[in-house]
C-alpha positions as CSV (number, residue, x, y, z in Angstrom):
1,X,-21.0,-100.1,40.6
2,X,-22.0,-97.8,38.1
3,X,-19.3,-95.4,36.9
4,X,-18.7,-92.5,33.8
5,X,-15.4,-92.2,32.9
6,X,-15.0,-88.8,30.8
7,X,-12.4,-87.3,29.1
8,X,-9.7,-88.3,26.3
9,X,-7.7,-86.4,23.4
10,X,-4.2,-88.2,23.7
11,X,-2.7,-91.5,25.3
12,X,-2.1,-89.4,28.4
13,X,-5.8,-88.8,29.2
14,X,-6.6,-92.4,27.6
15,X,-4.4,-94.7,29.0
16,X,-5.2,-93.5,33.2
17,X,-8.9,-93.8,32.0
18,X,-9.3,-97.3,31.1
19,X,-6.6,-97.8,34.2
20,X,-9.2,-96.8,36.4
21,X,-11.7,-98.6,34.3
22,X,-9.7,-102.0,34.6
23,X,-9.3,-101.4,38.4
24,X,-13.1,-101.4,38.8
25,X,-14.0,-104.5,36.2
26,X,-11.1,-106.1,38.5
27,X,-12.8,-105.9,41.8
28,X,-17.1,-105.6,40.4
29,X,-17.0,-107.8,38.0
30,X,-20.4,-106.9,37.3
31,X,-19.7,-103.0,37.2
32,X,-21.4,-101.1,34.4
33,X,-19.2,-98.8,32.8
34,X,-19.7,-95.8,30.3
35,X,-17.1,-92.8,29.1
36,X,-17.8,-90.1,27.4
37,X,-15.5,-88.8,25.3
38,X,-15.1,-85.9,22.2
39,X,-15.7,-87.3,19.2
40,X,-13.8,-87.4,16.7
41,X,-10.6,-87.5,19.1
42,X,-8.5,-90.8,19.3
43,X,-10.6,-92.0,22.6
44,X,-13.6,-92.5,20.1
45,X,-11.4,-95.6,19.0
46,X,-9.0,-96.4,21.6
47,X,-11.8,-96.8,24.3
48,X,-14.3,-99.3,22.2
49,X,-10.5,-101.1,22.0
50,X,-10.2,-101.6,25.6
51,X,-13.5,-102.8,25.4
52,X,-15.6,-99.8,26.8
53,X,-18.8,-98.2,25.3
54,X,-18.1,-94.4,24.7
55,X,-20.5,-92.1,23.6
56,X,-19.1,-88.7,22.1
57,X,-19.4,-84.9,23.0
58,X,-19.5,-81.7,20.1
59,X,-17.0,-80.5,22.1
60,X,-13.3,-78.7,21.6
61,X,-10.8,-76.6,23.2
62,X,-10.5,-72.8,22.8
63,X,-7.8,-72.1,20.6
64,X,-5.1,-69.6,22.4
65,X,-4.8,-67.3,19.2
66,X,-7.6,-65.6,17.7
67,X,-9.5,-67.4,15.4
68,X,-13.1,-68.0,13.8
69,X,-13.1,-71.2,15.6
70,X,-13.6,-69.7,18.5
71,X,-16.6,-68.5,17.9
72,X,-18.3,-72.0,17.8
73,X,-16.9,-72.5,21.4
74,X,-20.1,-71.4,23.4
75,X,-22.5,-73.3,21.8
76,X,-20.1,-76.4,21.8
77,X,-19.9,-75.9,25.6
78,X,-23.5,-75.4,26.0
79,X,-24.7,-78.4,23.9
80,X,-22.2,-81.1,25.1
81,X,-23.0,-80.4,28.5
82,X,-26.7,-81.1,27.4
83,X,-26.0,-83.8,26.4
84,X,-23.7,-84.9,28.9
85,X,-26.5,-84.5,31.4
86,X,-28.7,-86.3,29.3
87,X,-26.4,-89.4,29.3
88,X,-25.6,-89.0,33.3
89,X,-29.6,-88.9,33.5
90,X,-30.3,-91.8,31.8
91,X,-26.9,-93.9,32.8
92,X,-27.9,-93.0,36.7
93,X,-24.2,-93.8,37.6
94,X,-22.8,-94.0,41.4
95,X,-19.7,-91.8,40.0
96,X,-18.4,-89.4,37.9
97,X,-14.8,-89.5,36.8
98,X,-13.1,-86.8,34.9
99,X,-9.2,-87.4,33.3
100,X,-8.9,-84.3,31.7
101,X,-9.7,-83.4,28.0
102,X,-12.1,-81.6,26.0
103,X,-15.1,-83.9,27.0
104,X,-14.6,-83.6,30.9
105,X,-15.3,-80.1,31.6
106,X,-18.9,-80.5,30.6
107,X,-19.4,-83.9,32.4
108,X,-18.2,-83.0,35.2
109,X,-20.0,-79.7,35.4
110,X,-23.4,-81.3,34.6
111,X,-22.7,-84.3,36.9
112,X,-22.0,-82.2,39.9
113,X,-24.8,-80.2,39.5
114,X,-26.6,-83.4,39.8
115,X,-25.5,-83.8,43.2
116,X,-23.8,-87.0,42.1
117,X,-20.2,-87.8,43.6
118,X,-17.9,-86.4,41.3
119,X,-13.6,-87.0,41.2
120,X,-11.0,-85.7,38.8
121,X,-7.5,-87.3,38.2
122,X,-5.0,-84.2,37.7
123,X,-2.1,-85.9,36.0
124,X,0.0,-83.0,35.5
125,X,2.4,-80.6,38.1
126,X,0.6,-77.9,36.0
127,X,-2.9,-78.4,35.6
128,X,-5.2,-77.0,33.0
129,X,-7.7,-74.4,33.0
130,X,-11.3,-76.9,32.9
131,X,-9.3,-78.7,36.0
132,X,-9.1,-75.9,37.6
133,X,-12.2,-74.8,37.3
134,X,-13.4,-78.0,38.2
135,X,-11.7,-78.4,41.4
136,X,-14.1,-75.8,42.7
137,X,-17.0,-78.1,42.0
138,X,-15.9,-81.7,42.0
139,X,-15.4,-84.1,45.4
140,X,-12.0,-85.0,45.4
141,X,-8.7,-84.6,43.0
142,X,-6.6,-87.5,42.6
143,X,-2.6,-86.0,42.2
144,X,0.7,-87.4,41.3
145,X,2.5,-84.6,42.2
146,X,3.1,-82.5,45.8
147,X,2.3,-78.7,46.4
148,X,-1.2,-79.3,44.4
149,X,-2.7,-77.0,47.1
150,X,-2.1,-73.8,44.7
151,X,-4.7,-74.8,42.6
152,X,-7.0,-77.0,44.7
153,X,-8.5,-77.2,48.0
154,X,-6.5,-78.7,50.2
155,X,-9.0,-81.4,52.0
156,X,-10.0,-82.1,48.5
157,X,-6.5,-83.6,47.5
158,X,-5.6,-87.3,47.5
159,X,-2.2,-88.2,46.6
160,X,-2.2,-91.7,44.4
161,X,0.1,-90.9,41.8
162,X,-0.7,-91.9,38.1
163,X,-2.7,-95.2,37.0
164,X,-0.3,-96.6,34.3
165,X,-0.9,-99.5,31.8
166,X,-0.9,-103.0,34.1
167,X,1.2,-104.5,31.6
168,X,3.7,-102.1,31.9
169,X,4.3,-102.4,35.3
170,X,5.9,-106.4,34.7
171,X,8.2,-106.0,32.5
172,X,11.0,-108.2,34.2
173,X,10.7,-111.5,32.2
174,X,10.1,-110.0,28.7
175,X,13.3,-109.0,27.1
176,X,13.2,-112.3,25.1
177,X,10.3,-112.2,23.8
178,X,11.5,-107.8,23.1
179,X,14.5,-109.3,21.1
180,X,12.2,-111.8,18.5
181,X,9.5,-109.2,18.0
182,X,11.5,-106.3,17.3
183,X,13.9,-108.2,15.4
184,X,16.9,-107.0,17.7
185,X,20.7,-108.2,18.3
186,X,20.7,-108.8,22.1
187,X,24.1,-107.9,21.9
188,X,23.4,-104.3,20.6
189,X,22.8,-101.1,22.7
190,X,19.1,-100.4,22.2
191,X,17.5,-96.8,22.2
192,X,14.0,-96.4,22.4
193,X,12.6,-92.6,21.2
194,X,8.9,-91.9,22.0
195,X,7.1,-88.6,21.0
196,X,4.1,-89.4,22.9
197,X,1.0,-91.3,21.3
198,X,0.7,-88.3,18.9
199,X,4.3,-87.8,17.9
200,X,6.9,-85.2,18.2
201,X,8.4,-83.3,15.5
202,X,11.3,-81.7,17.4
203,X,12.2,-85.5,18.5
204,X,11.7,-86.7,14.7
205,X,13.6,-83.7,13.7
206,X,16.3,-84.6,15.8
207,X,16.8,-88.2,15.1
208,X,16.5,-87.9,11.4
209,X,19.6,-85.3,11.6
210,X,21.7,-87.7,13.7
211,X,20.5,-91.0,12.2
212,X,24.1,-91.9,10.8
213,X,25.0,-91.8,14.4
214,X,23.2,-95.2,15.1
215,X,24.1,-96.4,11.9
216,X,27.5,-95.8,12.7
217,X,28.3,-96.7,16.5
218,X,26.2,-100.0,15.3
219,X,23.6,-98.8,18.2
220,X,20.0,-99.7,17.4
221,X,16.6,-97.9,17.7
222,X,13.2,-98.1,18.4
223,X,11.6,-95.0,16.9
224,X,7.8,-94.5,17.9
225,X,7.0,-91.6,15.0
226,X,3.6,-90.5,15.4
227,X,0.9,-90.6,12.6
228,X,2.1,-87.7,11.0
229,X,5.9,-88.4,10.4
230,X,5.7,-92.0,9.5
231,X,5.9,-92.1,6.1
232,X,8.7,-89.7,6.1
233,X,10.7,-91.5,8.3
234,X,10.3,-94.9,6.5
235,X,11.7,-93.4,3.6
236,X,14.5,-91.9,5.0
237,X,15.5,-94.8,6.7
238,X,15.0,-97.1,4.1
239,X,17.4,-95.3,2.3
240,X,19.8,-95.8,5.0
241,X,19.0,-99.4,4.6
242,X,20.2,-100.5,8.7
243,X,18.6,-103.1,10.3
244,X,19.4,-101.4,13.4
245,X,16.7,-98.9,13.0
246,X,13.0,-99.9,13.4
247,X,10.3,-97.1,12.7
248,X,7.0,-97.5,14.0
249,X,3.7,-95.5,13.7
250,X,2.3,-96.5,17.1
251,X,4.0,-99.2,19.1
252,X,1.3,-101.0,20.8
253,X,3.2,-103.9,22.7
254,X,4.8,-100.6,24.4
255,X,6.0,-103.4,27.7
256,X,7.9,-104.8,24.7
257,X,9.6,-101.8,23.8
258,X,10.3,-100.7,27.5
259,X,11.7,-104.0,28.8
260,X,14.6,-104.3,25.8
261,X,15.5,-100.4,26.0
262,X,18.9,-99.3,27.6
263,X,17.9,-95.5,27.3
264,X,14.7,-93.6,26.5
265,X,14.3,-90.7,25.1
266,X,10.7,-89.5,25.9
267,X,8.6,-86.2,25.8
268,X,7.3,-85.1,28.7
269,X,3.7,-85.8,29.6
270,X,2.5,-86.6,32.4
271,X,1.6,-90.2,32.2
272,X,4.9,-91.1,30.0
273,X,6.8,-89.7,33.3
274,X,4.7,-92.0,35.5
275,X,5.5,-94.9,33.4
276,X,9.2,-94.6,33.0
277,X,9.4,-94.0,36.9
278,X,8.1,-97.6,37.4
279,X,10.1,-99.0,34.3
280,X,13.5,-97.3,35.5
281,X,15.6,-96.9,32.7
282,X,17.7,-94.2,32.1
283,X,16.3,-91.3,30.4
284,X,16.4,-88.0,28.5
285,X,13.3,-86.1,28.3
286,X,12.5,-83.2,25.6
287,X,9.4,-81.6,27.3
288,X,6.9,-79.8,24.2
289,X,6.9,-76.7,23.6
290,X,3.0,-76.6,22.8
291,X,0.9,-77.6,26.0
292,X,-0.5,-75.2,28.6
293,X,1.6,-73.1,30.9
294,X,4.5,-75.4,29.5
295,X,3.2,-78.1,31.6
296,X,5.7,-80.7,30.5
297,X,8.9,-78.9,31.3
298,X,7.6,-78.5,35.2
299,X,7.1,-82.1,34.9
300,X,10.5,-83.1,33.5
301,X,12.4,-80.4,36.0
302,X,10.2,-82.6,39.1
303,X,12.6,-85.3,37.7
304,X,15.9,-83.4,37.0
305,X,15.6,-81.9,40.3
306,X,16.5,-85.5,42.0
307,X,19.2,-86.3,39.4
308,X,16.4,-88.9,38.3
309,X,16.5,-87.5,34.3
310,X,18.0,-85.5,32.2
311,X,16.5,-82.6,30.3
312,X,17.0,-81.0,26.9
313,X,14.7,-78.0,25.9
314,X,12.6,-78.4,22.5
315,X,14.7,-75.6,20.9
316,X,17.8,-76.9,21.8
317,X,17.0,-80.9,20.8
318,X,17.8,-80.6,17.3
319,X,21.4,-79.4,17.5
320,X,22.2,-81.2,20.9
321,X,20.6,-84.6,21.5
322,X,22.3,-86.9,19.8
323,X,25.2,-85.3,22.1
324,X,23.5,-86.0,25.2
325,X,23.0,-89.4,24.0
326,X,26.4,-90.4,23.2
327,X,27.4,-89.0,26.6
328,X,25.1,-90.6,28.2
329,X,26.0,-94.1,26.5
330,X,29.3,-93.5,27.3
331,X,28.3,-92.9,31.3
332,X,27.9,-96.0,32.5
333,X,27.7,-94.5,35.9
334,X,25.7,-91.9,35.7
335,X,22.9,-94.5,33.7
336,X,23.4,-96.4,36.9
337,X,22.2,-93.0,38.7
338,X,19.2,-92.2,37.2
339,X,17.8,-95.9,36.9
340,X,18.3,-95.6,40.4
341,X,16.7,-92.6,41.2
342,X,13.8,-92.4,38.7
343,X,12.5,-95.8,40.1
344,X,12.4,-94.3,43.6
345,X,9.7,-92.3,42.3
346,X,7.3,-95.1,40.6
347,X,4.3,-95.5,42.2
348,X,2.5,-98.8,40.7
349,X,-1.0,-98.9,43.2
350,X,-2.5,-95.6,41.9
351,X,-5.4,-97.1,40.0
352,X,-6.0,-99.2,43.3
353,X,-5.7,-95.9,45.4
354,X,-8.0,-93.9,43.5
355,X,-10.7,-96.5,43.9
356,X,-10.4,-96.4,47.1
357,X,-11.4,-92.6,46.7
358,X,-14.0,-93.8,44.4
359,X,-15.3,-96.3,46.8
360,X,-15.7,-93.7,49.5
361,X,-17.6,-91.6,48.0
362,X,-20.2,-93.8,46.3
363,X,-20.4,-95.1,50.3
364,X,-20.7,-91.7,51.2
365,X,-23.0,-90.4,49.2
366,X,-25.6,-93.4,50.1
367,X,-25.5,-92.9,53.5
């Protein structure tokens, strides 16, 4: 099997790509696999990680406010999707698969007009503008959520959820090994706060005003900062100088970090939902502010709706979640609830039901 894998610009595009990627390698071991990504976004590294080639695309998003930026935009689109058919020329692949990001929109546009068997994974309850548009052209759409059928056709839609990290979905046996590598009291309440793979300022915000909380109710943290407020955190909590609180750029053994957790506190996004419905801890989700027709709160709310998660808004997280968290620490029975609840909704198979779809169409398509 032959397959491009496009698309990329955070962890939530990312991390269902090389799912889908693994799920092929597991089954052809001789498959030849090739994504395309935006370059200079974090799949250009995070892909050759996972031990993928990648080639890149000049390729952006248009910016919502009006800016010189834009004006670039056109000639981006037309010269990545060039390119992109240039690549799908030469690659010849059975399939195209698009996750979403910058990069897919022109692969999938030029791959289609190829006549080659094209599939997108919509992660999101909301999705974007270039999935939209490319439901009108692509095969199928693999969803994770119901009613997708007001922005896609409706024989077009496959229901397999969202492929999630494999190590994630085992995390049983690994609290242990949690405890050494984070250097933890396994007698401690743990909290684990997660911005997404970029960060989250309102989260940071937050936890940096309530950080004499942890200190003081001897609670201790895993705090996944994000590139940007790193530093600033280290110092801050250096200051405090707690070994209950452990700060983190990027967490990469994130199984780790899930397995020893009692409560999460998580943005939003798509594929952090899907993963935190297999892991089943309880949870308190801040959806951003800053993603396309608010995306992430429609995702939370799909969760709050079935008593599955609690929700605070982005404007409100700085003055009240350190509240919600002490009464939810303190709720032994409503964390009982949720854990319940959220892990009804996990769906672990969805890299193995979307090559199913994959595997139909490339059979398909050679008839």
């Amino acid at each position: 099997m032959k397959a491009i894998i496009s698309g990329g610009g955070t962890g939530g595009h990312i991390f269902p790509a090389v799912a889908i990627a693994n799920a092929i390698k597991q089954k052809y071991s001789d498959s030849d696999i090739l994504f395309i990504g935006a370059k200079n976004k974090m799949e250009m590294e995070k892909v050759p990680q996972a031990g993928y080639k990648i080639e890149g695309l000049w390729i952006s998003g248009l910016q919502r406010r009006m800016t010189w930026k834009n004006l670039s935009f056109p000639f981006k689109v037309i010269c990545s999707t060039f390119k992109a058919r240039k690549i799908i020329k030469e690659f010849n692949p059975d399939i195209v698969i698009g996750v979403g990001g910058f990069a897919s929109g022109p692969t999938l546009r030029a791959a289609s007009e190829l006549k080659i068997p094209t599939l997108i994974q919509e992660q999101n309850s909301y999705p974007g503008i270039t999935n939209k548009m490319l439901g009108k052209k692509v095969s199928k759409v693999c969803v994770a959520y119901d009613n997708m059928n007001r922005w896609f056709e409706k024989d077009k839609i496959c229901f397999t959820g969202n492929p999630i990290r494999q190590n994630i979905i085992d995390i049983e046996n690994k609290r242990d090994k949690a405890i050494s590598y984070f250097g933890l009291v396994e007698t401690k309440k743990t909290i684990l706060v997660v911005g997404g793979s970029l960060g989250a300022l309102t989260i940071n915000e937050s936890i940096v005003k309530g950080i004499k909380y942890f200190v003081e109710n001897d609670i201790q943290l895993i705090w996944q900062t994000g590139k940007n407020f790193y530093h600033q955190a280290k110092e801050y909590t250096e200051n405090i100088n707690s070994n209950n609180i452990k700060v983190f750029e990027f967490i990469y053994d994130m199984d780790l970090a899930y397995s020893v957790s009692d409560i999460i506190i998580s943005r939003a996004g798509a594929i952090a939902i899907s993963e935190l419905c297999v892991i089943g801890k309880p949870t308190i989700l801040v959806p951003s502010p800053n993603v396309a027709e608010d995306h992430q709160t429609k995702n939370a709310l799909a969760l709050v709706n079935q008593n599955a998660a609690l929700m605070v808004k982005d404007i409100k997280a700085r003055e009240i979640l350190i509240n919600e968290l002490d009464s939810l620490i303190g709720d032994t029975e409503k964390q009982s609830q949720l854990s319940q609840n959220i892990v009804k909704l996990g769906i672990k198979d969805a890299d193995k039901r979307i090559l199913f779809i994959v595997e139909e169409l490339i059979s398909k398509s050679k008839k």
